[in-house]
Residue, then its C-alpha position, 0 to 999 in steps of 0.5 A: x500500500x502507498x506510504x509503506x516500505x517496499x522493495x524493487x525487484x532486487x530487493x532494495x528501498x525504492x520510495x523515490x519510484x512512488x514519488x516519481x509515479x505519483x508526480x506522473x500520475x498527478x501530471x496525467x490526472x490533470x490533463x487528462x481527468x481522473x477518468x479520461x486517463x490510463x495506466x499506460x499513459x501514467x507508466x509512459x510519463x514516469x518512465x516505468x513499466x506499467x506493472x510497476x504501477x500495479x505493485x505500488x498503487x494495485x489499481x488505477x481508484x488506488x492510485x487516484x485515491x493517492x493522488x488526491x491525497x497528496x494534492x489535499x495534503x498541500x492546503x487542506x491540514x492548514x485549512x483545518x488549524x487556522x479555520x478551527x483554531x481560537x485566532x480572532x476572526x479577522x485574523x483568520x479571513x486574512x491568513x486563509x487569503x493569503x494561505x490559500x493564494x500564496x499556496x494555489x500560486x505555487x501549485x495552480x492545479x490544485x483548485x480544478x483538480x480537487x473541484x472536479x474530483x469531488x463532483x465526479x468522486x465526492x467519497x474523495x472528501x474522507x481523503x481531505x478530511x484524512x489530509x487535515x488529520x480531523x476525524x471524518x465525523x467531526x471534520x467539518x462540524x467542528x470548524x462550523x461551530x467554532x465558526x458559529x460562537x465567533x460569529x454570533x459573539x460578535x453579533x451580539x456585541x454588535x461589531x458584524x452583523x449576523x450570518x451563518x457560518x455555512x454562509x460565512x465558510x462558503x462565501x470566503x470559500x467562493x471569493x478566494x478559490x473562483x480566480x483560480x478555478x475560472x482562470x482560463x476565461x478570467x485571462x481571456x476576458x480581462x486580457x492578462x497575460x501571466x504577468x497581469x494575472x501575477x498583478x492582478x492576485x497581488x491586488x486580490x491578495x491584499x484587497x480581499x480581507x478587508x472586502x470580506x470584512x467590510x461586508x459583515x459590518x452592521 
């Protein structure tokens, strides 16, 4: 199974191979979807035979499954302690701005990828819940509620107006997560090039908390 030691055909630790066939096999997901891809093309791209693949990963769900986990494991354990932590909730909007942007910046797959893996996979998000290292049960309920005692203390001290922590998590959700996932249309209809859509996430990067918290304002 992934993350366990195993043995190349002469006997000896070969951990770099799974590196190399999960960095092919993410490679390949990307371009061609989860379910648009094929063993072979994943052994042509990391340069193995295709029963290598098998004897690491048995099966192409397997490997997809690693896969996504290694992709969550980038941004969502951060997610999970900042969202579900004690830190004030200005706090938390500016650093999930700049965690999520600084972190899709350097890995601009990661949006699409996990997007279109949950719509066609959704049992996928026991693999984010497993990556933020929270019990599924409790995964996200958790982070709602505390969400939900911030929320309403503020409320009741009159310093933001009332709102759902569903509605809250989703709408900061949606305001960082669209440039990246739109960007193909976004640079097409702004005319940017990578340079301006560079310019274009330093702005968002520091305008975006405060839009966010300006609009929970009584």
């Amino acid at each position: 199974m992934p993350g366990k030691e195993r043995t190349d055909a002469g006997g000896t630790l070969d951990g770099a191979t799974e590196e190399r066939i999960l960095h092919a096999a993410r490679t390949v997901f990307v371009r061609r979807g989860t379910s648009g891809a094929r063993m072979q093309e994943i052994a042509a791209e990391a340069g193995v035979n295709q029963a290598l693949l098998h004897y690491y990963f048995r099966t192409k769900d397997g490997l997809a499954q690693a896969v996504f986990r290694e992709v969550a494991g980038r941004l969502a354990p951060a997610i999970a302690r900042l969202l579900g932590s004690d830190a004030p909730l200005e706090d938390k909007v500016e650093r999930f701005v700049h965690l999520y942007i600084d972190t899709v910046r350097q890995h601009p797959y990661i949006p699409a990828y996990i997007l279109a893996e949950l719509h066609h996979h959704p049992e996928r998000l026991r693999a984010l819940q497993d990556a933020a290292g929270v019990q599924p049960a409790r995964a996200v309920g958790a982070i709602v509620e505390r969400l939900r005692a911030q929320l309403e203390e503020r409320a009741a001290a009159g310093t933001m107006r009332p709102i759902a922590p569903e509605q809250f998590l989703v709408n900061v959700l949606g305001l960082v997560v669209f440039p990246f996932a739109a960007r193909p249309a976004l640079v097409i209809a702004l005319e940017m090039d990578d340079e301006a859509f560079g310019r274009f996430l330093d702005a968002r990067r520091a305008e975006l908390p405060r839009f966010i918290l300006d609009a929970l304002r009584p």
